[in-house]
N, C-alpha and C positions, 0 to 999 in steps of 0.2 A: 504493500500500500504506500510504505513513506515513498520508496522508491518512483513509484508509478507518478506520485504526486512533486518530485523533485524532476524526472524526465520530461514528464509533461504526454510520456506515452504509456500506454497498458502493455502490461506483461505477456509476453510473445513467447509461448512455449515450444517445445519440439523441435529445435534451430541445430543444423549442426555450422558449426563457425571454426574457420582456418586461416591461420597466423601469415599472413606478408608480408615481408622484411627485406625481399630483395628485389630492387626497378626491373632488371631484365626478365625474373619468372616472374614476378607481377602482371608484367604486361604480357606475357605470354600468355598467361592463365585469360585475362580482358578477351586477349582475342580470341581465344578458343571458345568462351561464352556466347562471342560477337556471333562467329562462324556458325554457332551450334544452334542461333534463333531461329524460330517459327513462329512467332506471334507477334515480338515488339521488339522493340532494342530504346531504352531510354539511355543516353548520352549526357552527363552533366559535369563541366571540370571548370574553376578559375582560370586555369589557364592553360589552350594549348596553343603550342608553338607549331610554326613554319619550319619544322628540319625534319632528317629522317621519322624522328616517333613518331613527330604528330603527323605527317604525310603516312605512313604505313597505317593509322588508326583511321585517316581519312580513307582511306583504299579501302579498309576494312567496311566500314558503314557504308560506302558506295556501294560495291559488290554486294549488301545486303540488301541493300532499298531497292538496285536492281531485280534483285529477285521477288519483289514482291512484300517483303515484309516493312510495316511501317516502320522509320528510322525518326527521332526525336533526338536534337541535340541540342540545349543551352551553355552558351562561353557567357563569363562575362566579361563584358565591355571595358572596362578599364585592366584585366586581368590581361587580357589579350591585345592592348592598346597597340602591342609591335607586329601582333600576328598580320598581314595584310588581306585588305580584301577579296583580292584575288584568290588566298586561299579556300574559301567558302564558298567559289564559284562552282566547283568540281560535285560539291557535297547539295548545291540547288539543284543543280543540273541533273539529278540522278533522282531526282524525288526526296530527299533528306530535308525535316523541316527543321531550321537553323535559327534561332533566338539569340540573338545578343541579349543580356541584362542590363539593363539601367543603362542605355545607351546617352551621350550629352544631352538629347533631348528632354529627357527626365527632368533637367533638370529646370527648366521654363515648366514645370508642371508642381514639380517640388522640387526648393533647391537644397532640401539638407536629404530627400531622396537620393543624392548623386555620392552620397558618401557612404551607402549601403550597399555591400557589394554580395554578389552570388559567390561564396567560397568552399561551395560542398565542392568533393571529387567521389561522381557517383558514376557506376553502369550498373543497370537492371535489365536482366534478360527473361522474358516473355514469364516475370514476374515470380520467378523459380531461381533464379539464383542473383545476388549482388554483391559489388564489389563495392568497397568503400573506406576510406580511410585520408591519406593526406597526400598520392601522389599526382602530382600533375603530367600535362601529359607533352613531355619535353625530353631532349638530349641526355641533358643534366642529372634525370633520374635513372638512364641508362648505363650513362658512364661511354666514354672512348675509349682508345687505345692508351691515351696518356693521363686521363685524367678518371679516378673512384668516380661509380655513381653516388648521388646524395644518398644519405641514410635517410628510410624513410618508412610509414609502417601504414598497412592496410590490413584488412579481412575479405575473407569471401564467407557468404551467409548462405546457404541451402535451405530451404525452410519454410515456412509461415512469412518469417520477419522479411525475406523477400519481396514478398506481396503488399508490405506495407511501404516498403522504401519505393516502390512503383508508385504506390498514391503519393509519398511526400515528393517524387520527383513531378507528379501533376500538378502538384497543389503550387508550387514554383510556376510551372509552367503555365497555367491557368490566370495566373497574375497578367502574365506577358502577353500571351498571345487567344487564339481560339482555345476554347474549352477543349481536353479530351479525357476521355475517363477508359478506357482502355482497361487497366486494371480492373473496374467494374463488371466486366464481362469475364472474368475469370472465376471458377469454383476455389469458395471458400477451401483451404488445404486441411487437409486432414494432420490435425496434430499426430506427431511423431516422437520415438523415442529422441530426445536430444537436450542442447540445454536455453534458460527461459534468456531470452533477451529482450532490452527495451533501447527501444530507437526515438533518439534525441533532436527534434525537428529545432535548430535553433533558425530564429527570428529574430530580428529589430524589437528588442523591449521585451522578449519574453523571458530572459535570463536562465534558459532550463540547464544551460551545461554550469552557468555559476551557481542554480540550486543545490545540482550536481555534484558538484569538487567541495559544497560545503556541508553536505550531508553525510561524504565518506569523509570526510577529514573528521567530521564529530566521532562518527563510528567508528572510527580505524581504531586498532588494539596495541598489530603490531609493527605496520608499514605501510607508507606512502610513496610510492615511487610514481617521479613523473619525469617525462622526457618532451620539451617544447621547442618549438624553433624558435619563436619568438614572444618571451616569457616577460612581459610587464605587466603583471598583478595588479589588478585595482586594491587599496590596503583591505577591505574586507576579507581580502582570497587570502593574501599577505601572513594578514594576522590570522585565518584560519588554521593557517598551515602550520603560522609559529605555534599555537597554541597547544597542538598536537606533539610536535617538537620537545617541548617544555612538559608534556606531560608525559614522557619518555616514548612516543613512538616516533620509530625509526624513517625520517623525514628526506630525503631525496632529491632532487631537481636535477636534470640533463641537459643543455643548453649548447649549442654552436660555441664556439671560442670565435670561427672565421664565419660571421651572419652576414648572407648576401644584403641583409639591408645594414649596413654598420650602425646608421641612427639607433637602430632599434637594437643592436648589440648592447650601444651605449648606455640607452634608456636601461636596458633590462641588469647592466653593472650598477646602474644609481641603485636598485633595490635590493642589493647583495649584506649589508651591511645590517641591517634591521633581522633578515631570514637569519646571518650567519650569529647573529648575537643570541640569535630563540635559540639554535642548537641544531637548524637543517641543515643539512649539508649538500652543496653545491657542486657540479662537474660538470666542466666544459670539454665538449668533444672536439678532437683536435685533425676528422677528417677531413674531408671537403665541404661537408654543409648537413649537419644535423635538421631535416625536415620533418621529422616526426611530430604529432601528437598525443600520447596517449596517456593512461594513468591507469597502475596497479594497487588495488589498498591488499591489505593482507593475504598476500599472495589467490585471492577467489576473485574479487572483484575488478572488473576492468573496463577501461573506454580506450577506443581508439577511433579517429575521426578526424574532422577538420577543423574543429576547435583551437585555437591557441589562446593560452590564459592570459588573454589583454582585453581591455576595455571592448575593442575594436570585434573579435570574434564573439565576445562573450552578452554582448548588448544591442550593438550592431550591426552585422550581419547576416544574412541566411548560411547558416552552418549544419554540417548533419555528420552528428557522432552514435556509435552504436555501443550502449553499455551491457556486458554479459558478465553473470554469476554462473561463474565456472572456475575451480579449482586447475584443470587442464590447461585451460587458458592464464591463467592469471601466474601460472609457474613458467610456463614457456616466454610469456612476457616478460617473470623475474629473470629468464634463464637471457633473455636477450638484453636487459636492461644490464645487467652483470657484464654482459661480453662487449657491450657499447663502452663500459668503463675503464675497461680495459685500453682502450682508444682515448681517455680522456684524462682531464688530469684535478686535482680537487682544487675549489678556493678558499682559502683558510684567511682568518683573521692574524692581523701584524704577530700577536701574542704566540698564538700557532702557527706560524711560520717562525717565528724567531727558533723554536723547541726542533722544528724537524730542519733547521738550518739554514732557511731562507731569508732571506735581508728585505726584501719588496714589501710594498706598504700591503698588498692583496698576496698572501703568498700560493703556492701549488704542492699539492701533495700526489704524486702519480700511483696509482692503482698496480698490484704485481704483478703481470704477466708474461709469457714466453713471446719476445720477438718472434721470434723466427716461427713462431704458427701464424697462417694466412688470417684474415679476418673471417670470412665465409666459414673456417672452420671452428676459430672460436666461437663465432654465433651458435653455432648448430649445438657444438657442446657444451654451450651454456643454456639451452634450450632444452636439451635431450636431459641436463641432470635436473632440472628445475620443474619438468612439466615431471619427468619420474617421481621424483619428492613428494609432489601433490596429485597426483594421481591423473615586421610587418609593422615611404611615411605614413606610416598608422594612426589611425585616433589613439591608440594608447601612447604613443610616443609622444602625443600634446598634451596628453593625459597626464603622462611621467613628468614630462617637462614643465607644468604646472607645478606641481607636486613638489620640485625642485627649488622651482621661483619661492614661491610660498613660504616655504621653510628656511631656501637662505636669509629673503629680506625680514622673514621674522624673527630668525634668529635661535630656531628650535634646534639645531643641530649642526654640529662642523660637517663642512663637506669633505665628502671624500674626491679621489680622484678624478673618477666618472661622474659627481654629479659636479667638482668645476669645469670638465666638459662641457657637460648642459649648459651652465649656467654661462659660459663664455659663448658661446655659439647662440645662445639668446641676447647675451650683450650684442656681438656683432653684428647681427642681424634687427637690434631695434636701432643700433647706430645708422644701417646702410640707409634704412627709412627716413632715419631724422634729416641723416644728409641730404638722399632727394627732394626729400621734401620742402627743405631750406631751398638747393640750388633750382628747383623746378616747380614752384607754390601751386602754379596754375593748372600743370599737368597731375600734381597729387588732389589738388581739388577736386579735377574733372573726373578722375579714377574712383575717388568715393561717391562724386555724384553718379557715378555711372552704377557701381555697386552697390549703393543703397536704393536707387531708382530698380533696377532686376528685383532685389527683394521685396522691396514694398510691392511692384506689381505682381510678383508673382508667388506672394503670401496673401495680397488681398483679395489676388481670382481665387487662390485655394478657397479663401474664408468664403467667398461671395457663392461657390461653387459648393460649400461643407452645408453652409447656410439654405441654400436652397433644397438640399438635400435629405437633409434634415426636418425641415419644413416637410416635407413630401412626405417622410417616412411617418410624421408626427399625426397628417392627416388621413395616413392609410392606416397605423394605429390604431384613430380615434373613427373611422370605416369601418372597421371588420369587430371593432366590440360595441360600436352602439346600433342598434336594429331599426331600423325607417319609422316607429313612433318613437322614436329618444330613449328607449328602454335598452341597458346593458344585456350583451348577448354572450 
């Protein structure tokens, strides 16, 4: 029940669910799914790219719509801003129905609609099996010849909860474009033996994954382990986590050391200080780009998804994470979570670093392992003992950087390193304004007259448009319960 009421979804029994961890069998398994349709193919990713992947997953969805089967795909729009048009040509042309999200026009409709982005990474096949978790569908999560693929982690669902991921990839779609219900025409599935999972449809405002992260953090006993790309806590989460920390459970965090977005590297160093004082402890991963999201509480419980614990995925966004109570799961997790650490290195406060002999104001404490075993292999065997045993410039980075401001001019705490980064990168950047603004009065005038003229117009059609709406609804209301003598019906 708490659960159901924290997800925001009902309990999906009978599921059988499998671990993804590596870009090239990941997308092997995509396609195999693709190839294997007869009924539908829903398509939903942040971002895919114009290079080999995402041209071979274009090939893929053509060759299917060819055949007859309806093909459904949403990118979003700012996700894909470098993908070019041209790309999407091949996938029209073929019968494939293609949705950009919140494309710039959104945003003369609603203009803080333009900061809500589509960041689920979904495929659903003819509503029997999906894929889903945090890969995008790029080069990057394949890896080359010279360069690791990103680390990165997904599931495949068999089951019931299949059938559900098919309605939430409607209920997206239905915002956007013509209605399909698709899904609806399928027979209810026959529960099966397997384990119950509940799928996490996150929304603009509906907060179900920060429910979430604050519901196992209360209940956790004996561990939390979490692995984020890009990790900026609103303090709620913050202190959720410290609290558990402090009341001795075994508190975790896994983060990029090298974050394709640096800002948000930064941002996510300004909150290290406050975590490491509770007693969690921190490790940054030191391959090419830690992209995962997910979280283990006591080795049973688990989410993996597109969530990342910032303001931005956790409030604003359409995000879709899948949480499953399964002991099986939640050890192969611990068993991967362990073999990532291996690759990473800790970050210790001054005190503990000075102890293990390090001089650096953030010091590192490195994890034991055997160089010379491959990664691939450490994974597997940190999986195989662990599952045995148990049977993002982001709204949070403005977020963070408030947070920052705040605190230094009030005077609540010495900064650290990373947060006089912030804090200088906001100096220079309110400096470069002041200057324009001195050397060009009239061009900064006309910029804000231009910007608050967009808003005002296109806050007061909304209102004018909410307003009429409203009205209408009020009068249909007060139609269908009072009855043609004035008597309540």
């Amino acid at each position: 029940m708490e659960l159901s009421r924290a997800t925001g979804g009902e309990t999906i029994a009978g599921n059988r669910v499998a671990l993804q961890f590596d870009g090239p069998t990941t997308f092997s398994a995509w396609l195999e799914s693709i190839a294997a349709a007869e009924r539908f193919v829903y398509f939903e990713n942040y971002l895919v790219r114009d290079d080999p992947v995402g041209r071979t997953f274009r090939d893929a969805l053509v060759a299917k719509a060819k055949d007859g089967v309806p093909v459904y795909l949403i990118h979003d729009w700012f996700g894909c801003w470098a993908t070019p048009r041209s790309f999407w040509k091949p996938l029209r042309e073929a019968g494939v129905h293609v949705k950009a999200f919140n494309p710039p026009s959104v945003a003369f409709r609603n203009p803080f609609g333009a900061l809500q982005r589509d960041h689920r990474k979904l495929v659903v096949v003819d509503g029997t099996v999906a894929h889903l978790g945090g890969l995008c569908v790029g080069q990057a999560w394949a890896g080359t010849a010279t360069e690791a693929p990103w680390r990165d982690t997904g599931v495949e669902i068999v089951g019931p909860a299949a059938l559900a991921a098919a309605r939430a990839f409607e209920s997206v779609w239905n915002r956007i474009a013509d209605p399909i219900f698709l899904a609806a025409t399928l027979p209810e599935p026959v529960e099966a033996d397997g384990v119950p999972v509940w799928l996490i449809e996150g929304e603009p405002g509906r907060a179900r994954v920060y429910r979430t992260v604050h519901l196992s953090a209360s209940r956790a006993r004996r561990s939390i382990w979490i692995t984020d790309a890009y990790f900026v806590a609103p303090k709620p989460v913050a202190e959720a986590l410290a609290a558990a920390a402090q009341q001795g459970v075994d508190v975790r965090i896994l983060v990029p050391a090298h974050n394709n977005w640096p800002i948000v590297g930064s941002m996510s160093r300004g909150g290290y200080r406050f975590l490491l004082e509770s007693g969690v402890r921190i490790f940054e991963w030191q391959g090419q780009m830690m992209h995962a999201k997910t979280s283990v509480v006591d080795g049973v419980w688990s989410r993996v998804g597109s969530s990342n614990l910032n303001s931005a995925s956790l409030l604003g966004n359409w995000e879709l994470d899948v949480g499953v109570l399964d002991a099986e799961l939640g050890g192969q997790l611990e068993g991967l979570f362990l073999a990532d650490l291996a690759s990473s290195v800790e970050i210790v406060l001054p005190r503990r670093a000075m102890t293990a002999g390090v001089g650096s104001e953030v010091g590192i404490l490195t994890e034991s392992l055997d160089p010379a075993e491959p990664l691939s292999s450490r994974i597997e065997r940190r999986i195989r003992e662990r599952g045995t045993s148990h049977g993002r410039l982001t709204m949070a980075s403005v977020v963070r950087a408030g947070e920052v401001l705040g605190e230094a001019l009030s005077g609540n705490r010495t900064l650290g390193r990373e947060d006089r980064t912030v804090l200088g990168m906001l100096s220079i950047a309110a400096l470069a304004v002041a200057v324009g603004a001195a050397l060009a009065p009239s061009l900064a005038g006309w910029l804000i007259a231009t910007i608050a003229f967009w808003f005002g117009i296109t806050m007061g059609i909304r209102a004018y448009v909410q307003s009429r709406r409203a009205r209408a609804e009020e009068r249909e209301a007060e139609r269908r319960h009072i009855g043609p003598q004035g008597e309540e019906t």
